[in-house]
C-alpha positions in Angstrom: 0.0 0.0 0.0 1.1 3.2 -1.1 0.6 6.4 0.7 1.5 10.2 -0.3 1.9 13.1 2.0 0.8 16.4 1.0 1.9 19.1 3.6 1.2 19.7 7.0 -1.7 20.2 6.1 -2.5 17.5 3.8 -4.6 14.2 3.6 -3.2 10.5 3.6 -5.0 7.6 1.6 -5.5 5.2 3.7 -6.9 1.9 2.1 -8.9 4.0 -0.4 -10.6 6.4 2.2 -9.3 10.3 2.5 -7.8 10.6 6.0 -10.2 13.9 6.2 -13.4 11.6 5.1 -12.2 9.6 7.7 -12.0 12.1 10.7 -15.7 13.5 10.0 -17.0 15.4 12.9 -14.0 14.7 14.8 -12.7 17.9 13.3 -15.7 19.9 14.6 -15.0 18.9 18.0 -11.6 19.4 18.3 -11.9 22.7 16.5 -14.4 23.8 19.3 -12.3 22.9 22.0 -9.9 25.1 20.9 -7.3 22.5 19.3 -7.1 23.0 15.7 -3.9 22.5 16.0 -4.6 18.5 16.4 -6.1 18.4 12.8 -3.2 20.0 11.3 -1.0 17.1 10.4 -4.2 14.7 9.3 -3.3 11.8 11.4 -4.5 13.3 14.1 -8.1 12.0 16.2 -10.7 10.0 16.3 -11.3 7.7 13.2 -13.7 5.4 14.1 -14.2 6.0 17.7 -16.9 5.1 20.0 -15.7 7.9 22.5 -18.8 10.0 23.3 -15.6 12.5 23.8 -14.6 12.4 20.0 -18.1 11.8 18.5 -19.4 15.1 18.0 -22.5 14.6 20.6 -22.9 17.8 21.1 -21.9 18.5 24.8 -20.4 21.0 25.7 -16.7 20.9 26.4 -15.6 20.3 30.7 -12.6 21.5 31.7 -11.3 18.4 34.3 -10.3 20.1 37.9 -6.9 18.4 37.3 -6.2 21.0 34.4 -7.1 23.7 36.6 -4.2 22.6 39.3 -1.8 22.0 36.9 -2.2 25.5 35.3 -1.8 26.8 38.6 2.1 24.5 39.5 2.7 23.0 36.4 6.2 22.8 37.5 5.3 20.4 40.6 2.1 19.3 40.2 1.7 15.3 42.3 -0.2 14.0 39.4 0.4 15.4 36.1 4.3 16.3 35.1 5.5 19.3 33.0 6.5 18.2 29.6 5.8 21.3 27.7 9.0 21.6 27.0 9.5 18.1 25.3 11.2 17.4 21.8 13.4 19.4 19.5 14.9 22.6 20.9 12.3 22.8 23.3 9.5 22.0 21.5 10.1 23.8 18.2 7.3 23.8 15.5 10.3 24.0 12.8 13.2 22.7 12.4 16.3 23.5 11.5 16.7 24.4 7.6 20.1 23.8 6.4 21.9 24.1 3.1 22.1 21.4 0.6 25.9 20.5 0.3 25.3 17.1 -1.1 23.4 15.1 -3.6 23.8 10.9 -3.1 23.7 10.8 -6.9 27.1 12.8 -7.0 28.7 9.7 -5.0 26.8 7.2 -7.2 23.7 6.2 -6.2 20.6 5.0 -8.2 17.3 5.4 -8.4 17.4 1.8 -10.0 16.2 -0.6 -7.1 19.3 -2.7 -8.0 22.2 -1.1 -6.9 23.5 -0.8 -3.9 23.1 2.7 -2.8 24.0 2.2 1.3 27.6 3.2 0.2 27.5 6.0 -1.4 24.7 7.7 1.0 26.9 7.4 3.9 29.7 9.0 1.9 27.8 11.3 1.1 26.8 11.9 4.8 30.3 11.4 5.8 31.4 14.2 3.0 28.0 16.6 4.6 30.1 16.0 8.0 32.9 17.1 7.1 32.2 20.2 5.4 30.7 20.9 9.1 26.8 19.8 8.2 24.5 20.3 5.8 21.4 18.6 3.8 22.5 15.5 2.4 19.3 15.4 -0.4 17.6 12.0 -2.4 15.4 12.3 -5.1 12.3 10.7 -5.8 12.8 6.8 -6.9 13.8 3.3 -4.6 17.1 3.4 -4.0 18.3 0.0 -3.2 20.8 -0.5 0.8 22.5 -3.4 1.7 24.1 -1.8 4.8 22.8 0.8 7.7 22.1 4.0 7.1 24.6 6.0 9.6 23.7 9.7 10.2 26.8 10.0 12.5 27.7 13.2 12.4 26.1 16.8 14.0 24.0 19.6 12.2 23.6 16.9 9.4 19.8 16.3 7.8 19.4 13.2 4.9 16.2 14.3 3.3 14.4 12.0 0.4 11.5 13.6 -1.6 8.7 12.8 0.7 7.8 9.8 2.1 5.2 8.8 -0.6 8.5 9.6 -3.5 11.7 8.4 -1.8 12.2 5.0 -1.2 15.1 3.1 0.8 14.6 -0.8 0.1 16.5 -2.7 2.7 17.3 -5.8 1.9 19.5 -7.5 4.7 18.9 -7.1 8.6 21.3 -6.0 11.8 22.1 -9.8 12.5 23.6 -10.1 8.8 25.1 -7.2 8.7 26.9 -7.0 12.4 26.6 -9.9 14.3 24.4 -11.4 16.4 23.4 -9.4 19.5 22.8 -11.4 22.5 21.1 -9.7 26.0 23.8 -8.4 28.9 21.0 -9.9 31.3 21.7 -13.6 30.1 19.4 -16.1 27.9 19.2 -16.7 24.0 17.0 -13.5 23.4 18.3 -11.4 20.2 19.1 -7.3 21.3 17.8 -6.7 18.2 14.3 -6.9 19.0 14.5 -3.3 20.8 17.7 -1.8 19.8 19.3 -0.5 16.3 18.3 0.5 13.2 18.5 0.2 9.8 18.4 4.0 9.5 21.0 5.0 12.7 21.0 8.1 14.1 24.3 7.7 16.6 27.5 10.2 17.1 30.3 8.0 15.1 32.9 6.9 17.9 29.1 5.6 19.9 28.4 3.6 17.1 31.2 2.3 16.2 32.1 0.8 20.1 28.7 -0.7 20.3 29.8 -2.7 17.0 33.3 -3.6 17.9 31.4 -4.5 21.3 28.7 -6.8 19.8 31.1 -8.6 17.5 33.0 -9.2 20.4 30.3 -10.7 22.4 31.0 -8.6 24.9 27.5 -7.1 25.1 27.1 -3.3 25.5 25.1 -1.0 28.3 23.6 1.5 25.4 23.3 5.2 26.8 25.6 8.4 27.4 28.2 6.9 29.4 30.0 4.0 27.7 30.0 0.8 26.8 30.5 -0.3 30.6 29.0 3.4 31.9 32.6 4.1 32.9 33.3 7.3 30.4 32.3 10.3 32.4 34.2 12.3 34.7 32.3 14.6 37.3 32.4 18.6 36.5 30.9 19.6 40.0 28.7 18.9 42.5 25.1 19.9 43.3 23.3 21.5 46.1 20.1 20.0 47.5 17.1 21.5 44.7 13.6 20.3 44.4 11.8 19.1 41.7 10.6 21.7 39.1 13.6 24.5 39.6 15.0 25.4 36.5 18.4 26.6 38.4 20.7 24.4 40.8 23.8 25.7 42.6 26.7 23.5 42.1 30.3 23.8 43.7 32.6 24.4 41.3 30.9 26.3 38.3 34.3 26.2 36.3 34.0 23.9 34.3 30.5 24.6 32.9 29.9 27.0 30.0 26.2 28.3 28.6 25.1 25.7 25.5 26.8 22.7 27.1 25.3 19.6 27.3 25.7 18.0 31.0 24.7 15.1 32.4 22.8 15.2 35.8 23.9 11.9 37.7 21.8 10.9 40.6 22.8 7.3 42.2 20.2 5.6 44.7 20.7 4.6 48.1 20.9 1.5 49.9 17.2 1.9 51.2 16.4 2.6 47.3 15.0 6.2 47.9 15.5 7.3 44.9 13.7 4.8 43.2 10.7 5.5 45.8 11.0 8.9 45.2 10.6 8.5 41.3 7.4 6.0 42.5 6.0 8.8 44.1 7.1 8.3 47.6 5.0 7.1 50.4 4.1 3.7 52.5 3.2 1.6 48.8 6.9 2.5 47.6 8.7 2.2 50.6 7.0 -1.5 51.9 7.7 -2.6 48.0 10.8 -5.3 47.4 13.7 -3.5 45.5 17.0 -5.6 46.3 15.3 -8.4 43.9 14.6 -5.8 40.7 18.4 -6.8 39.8 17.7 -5.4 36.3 16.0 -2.4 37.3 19.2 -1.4 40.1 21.1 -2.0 36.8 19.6 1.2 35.2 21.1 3.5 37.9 22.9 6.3 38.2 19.8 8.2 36.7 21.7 10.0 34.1 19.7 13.1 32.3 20.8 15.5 29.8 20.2 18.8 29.8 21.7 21.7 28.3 23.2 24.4 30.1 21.0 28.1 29.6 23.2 30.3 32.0 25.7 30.8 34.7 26.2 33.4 36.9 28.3 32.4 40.3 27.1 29.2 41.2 23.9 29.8 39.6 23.1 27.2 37.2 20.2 27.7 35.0 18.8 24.8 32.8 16.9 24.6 29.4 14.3 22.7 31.0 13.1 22.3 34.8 14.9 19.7 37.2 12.9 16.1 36.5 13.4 14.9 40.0 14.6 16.0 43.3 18.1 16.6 44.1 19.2 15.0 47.5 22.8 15.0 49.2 21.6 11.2 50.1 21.9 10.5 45.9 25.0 11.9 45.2 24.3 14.4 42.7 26.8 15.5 40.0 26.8 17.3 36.6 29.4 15.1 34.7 30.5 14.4 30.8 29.0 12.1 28.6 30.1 10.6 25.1 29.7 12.6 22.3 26.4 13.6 21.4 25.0 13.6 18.1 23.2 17.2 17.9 21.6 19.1 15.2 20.8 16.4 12.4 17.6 14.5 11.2 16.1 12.3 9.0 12.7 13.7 6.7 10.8 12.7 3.6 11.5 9.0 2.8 10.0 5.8 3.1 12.6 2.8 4.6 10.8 -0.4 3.3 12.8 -3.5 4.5 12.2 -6.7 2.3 9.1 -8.3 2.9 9.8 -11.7 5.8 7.6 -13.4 8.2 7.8 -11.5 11.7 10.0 -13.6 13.8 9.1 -15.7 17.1 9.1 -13.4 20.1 12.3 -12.0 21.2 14.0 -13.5 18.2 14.2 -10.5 15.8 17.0 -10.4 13.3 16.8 -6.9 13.1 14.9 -5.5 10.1 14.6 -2.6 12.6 13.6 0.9 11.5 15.2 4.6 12.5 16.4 4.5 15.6 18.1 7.5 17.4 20.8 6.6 20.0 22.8 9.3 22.3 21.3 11.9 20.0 19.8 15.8 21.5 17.9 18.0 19.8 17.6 16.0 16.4 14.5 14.8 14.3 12.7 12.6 11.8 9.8 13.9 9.7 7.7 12.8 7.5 9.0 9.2 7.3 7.2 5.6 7.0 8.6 2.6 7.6 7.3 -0.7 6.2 7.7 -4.3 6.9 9.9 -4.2 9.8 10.7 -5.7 12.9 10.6 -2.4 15.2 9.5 0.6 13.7 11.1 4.2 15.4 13.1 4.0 18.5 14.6 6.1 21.0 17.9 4.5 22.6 19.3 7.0 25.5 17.8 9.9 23.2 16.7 12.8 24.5 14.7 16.0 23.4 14.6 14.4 20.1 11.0 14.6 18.4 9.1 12.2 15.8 6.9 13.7 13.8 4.7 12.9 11.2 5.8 8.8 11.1 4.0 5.6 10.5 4.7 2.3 10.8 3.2 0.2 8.2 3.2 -3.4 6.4 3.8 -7.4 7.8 3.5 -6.1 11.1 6.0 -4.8 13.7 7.0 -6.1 17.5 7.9 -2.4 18.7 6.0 -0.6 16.4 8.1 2.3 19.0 10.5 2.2 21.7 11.8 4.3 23.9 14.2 3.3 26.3 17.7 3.0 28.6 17.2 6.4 29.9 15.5 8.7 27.2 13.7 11.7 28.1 12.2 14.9 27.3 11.3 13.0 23.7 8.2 14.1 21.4 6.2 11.9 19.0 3.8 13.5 17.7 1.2 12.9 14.3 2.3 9.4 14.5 0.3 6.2 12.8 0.5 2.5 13.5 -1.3 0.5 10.3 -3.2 -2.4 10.9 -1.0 -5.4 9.9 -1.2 -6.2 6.0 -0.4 -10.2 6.9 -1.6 -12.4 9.7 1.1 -12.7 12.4 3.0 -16.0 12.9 2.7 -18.0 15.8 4.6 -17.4 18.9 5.1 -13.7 18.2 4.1 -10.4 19.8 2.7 -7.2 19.0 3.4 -4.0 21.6 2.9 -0.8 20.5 4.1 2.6 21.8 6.3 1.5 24.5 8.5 3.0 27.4 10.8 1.5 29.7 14.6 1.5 31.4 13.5 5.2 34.0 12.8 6.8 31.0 10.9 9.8 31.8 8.9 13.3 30.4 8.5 11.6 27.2 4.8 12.3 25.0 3.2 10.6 22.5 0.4 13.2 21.1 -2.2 12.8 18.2 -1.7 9.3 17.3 -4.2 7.1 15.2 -3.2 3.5 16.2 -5.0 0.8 14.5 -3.1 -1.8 16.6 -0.7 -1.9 19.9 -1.2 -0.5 23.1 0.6 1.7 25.3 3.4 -0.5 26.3 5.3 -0.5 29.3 8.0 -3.0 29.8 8.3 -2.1 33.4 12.1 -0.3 34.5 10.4 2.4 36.3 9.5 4.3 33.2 7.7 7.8 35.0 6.4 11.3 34.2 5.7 10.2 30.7 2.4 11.3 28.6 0.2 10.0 25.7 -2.7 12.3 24.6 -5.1 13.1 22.2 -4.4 8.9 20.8 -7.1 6.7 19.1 -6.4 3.4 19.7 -7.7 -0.2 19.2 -5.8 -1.5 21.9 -4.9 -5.6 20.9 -1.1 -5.6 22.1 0.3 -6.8 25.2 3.0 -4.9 26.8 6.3 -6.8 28.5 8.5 -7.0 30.5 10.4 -9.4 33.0 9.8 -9.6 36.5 13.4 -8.6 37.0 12.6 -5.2 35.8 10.2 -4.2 38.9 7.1 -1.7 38.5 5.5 -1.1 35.4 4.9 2.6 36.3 6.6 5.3 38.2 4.7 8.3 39.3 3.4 11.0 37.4 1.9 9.0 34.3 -1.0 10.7 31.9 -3.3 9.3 30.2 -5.4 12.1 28.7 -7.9 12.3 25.8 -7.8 8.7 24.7 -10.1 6.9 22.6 -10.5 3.3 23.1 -12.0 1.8 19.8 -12.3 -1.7 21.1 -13.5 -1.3 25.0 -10.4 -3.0 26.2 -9.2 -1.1 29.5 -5.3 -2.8 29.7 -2.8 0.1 30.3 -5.6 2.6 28.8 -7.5 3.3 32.4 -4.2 3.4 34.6 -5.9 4.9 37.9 -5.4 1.3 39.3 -2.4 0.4 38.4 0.1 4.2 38.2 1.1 5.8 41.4 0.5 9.6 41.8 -0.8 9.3 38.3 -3.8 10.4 36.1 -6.8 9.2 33.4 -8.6 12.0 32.1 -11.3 11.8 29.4 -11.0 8.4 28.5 -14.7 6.6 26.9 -16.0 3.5 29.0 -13.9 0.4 28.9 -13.4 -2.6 30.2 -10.4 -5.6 31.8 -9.8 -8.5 29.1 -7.7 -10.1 28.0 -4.0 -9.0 29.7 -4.9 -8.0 33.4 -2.8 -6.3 35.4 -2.6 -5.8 39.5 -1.1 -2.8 40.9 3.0 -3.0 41.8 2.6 -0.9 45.0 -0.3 -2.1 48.3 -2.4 0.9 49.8 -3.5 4.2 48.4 -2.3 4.7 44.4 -2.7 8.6 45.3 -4.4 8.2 41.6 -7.0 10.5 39.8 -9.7 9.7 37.3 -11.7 12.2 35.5 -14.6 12.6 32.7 -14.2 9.2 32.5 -16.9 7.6 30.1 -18.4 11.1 30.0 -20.4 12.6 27.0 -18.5 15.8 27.3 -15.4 16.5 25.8 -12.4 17.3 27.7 -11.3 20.8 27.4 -7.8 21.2 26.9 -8.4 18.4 23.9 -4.8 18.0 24.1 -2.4 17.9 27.0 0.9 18.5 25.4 -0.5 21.8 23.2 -2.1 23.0 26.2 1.3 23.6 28.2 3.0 24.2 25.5 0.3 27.5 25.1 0.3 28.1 28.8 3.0 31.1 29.1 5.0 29.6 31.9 8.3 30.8 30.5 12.0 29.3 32.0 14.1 32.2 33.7 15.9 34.1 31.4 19.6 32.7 30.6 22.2 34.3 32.6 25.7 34.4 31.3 
């Protein structure tokens, strides 16, 4: 099935229907809730949905209490976390526009669907690089790879056609073409079934030591610190701050200059307060069993990029407000990283891997996607992928937005994952096709998943005609999905290893249910210190869960099977719009 974008503000054909046929009244509703913004991109609401919400009943719009304390502390609300912030530079409509400095014809590819093209794209990437960044362009036609994709180098955008004109056929997986990738917690399961891509997004020397490590079968921790987490160094220490400043005083301000990407480093206790603390706090997370969660402990340090706005003294003001606490008891440092990737993205194309059965569960060879690993402030726009194991994902990536993607074809196990420590990520006007093949035995369907303390990431205007909203437990908290249409037939994961499947601070708001099926939709009883606003009637089958933490959840539900709309219609535009501006930088 072919597909053509038109624009922002375009339609999509989807299986002979007009995505604007498709949305109907939808567009009435959301228009009179003050969200036209939500129609804009066309994948954007309620196709099909049974959401008295989305239907265009006629009631008026309600305007849930929650919204009314939030706009009043959005910066430390209990239930509802601030993540207007999320994505590309803040949030940034556009993106960056840079000169074209390359054409992959010049270093010989072809339009042919023969020749191996993957060559002489990365050249001309590499050559993009070093002329210090640029748009690498690739005109309409299928252009033929036999190797990854490596966008490995900052400030540097590949842009095809538009997704419905530029075609990469991939015709070999990750397993073929580095190795097999085996888990570091033990077992026969393939890495490739959540990590790498076939379109990489990675700083070069990152890359390249994940390779050199998987060939090795020495196999790699994933995120900003190494290979073992042992390359950092600390730049200073920090004073005790709560959660929500946007300016920490450190010790030794010497080292740290405005524009800098940092790490913050916070490191648990023995009594596992931090992990409590990021559950919300209280007698459920304090009475629950941490010592066991052996591959949870594994994901900290809790290590969170951020970018340095200003410094004056020992006055350290951040692009975005502190995510957690900071306690003497966590031993909190700013400290260096790898070498981020900063600056590029991917747009217009469609990555199309050859068609194969989906594989047993766990078992992917790696007909994987985009994937964007240690990478800040980059993109992908406007890009489809088809016939792959796992569609986008976010690998310790953070402030990185997605927009305008779809997953598409045999069907995908991660249609999207975000994980090992990504944060502040936006994925936004993003599509999940129904499969176009029965899937195999023995294999599994997720959807939009989270996991590994990944945190203030949001999914917004998504039409998913399969999937649900994953977890694979790790503590994932202060994440958001909005303003999503779902038929909700996957089953998340996650071992038991891994401990809860939510932190605090989880969102579920505007979501329309196609299918009735309440699983990890209606999270009031299973999220601490978390929230479900305007959300249509539903009900458990199928996957049931039971609550990680005993006692009060500290949980709120609102408009919940109510024939009102909720007003804001979408969570994420509605703090972006709210005028809570950061302090100004101060050099």
């Amino acid at each position: 099935m072919r597909d053509v974008h038109t624009g922002a503000m375009g339609t999509r054909n989807v299986m002979g229907m007009t995505r604007r046929s498709l949305l109907g009244s939808a567009i009435a509703v959301v228009a009179g809730a003050g969200t036209a913004a939500a129609v804009g991109s066309g994948t954007a609401a309620a196709a099909g949905s049974g959401s008295a919400a989305s239907t265009g009943s006629g009631a008026a719009p309600v305007v849930p209490a929650l919204w009314r304390e939030f706009s009043h502390t959005p910066f430390t609300h209990p239930q509802i976390p601030y993540i207007g912030r999320a994505g590309y530079r803040g949030g940034a409509v556009r993106f960056a526009r840079r000169p074209v400095v390359v054409d992959v014809r010049h270093f010989g590819a072809v339009a042919d669907g023969t020749t191996d093209s993957a060559p002489a794209i990365n050249r001309a990437i590499a050559a993009a690089g070093r002329a210090g960044g640029g748009t690498v362009t690739i005109p309409p036609g299928v252009f033929r790879i036999d190797d990854v994709i490596r966008v490995n180098r900052s400030n540097v955008v590949l842009k095809g056609a538009g997704s419905g004109r530029t075609t990469l056929f991939a015709t070999k997986n990750l397993t073929e073409l580095i190795g097999v990738y085996g888990s570091r917690y033990g077992g026969d399961k393939s890495s490739w079934s959540w990590a790498g891509g076939l379109i990489w997004l990675a700083p070069e020397a990152r890359w390249a030591s994940l390779v050199a490590a998987i060939r090795a079968k020495a196999w790699p921790f994933e995120g900003w610190t190494g290979n073992r987490r042992d390359e950092w160094r600390t730049l200073t220490t920090v004073e005790p701050a709560r959660q929500g400043s946007w300016t920490v005083t450190v010790a030794d301000p010497s080292s740290l200059r405005p524009g800098a990407l940092v790490l913050l480093r916070l490191a648990d206790d023995a009594d596992h307060t931090l992990l409590e603390h990021m559950s919300g706090g209280g007698p459920g997370p304090e009475a629950y069993v941490w010592d066991d969660k052996t591959k949870l402990t594994s994901y900290v340090p809790y290590e969170w990029p951020v970018r340095i706005a200003g410094v004056r003294g020992r006055k350290v003001t951040l692009e975005r407000p502190l995510p957690l606490d900071v306690r003497p008891e966590w031993n909190p440092q700013l400290t260096t990283h790898v070498q981020e990737l900063s600056g590029s993205g991917v747009e217009g194309l469609t990555l199309e891997a050859v068609e194969t059965p989906q594989q047993q569960h766990l078992l992917d060879k790696g007909y994987n996607g985009v994937v964007l690993q240690c990478a800040y402030d980059c993109w992908v726009d406007d890009v489809t992928v088809r016939h792959v194991d796992n569609g986008f994902g976010l690998v310790a990536a953070s402030a990185c937005t997605l927009r305008r993607t779809r997953v598409t074809g045999r069907g995908s196990h991660h249609p999207y994952f975000c994980r090992e420590g990504s944060h502040d990520n936006l994925i936004e006007d993003f599509a999940i096709e129904e499969r176009t093949s029965p899937a195999p035995s023995n294999t599994q369907l997720h959807g939009i998943n989270v996991e590994g303390l990944s945190s203030y990431n949001v999914w917004s205007r998504g039409d998913m005609r399969m999937g649900t909203f994953d977890s694979h437990r790790g503590l994932p908290f202060a994440n958001v999905r909005t303003d999503i249409t779902v038929v909700n037939n996957g089953r998340h994961g996650g071992d038991a290893s891994a401990g809860p499947l939510f932190g605090a601070r989880f969102t579920h708001w505007n979501i329309r249910v196609t299918n009735d099926r309440a699983g990890l939709m209606k999270i009031d009883g299973l999220a601490p210190y978390s929230a479900t606003v305007g959300i249509n009637e539903v009900r458990e089958f199928d996957q049931i869960d039971v609550p990680d933490f005993t006692g009060d959840l500290h949980t709120r539900l609102e408009l919940y099977a109510s024939p009102h709309p909720v007003r804001p219609h979408n969570l994420h535009q509605a703090q972006r719009e709210l005028g809570h501006a950061a302090p100004a930088p101060r050099a």
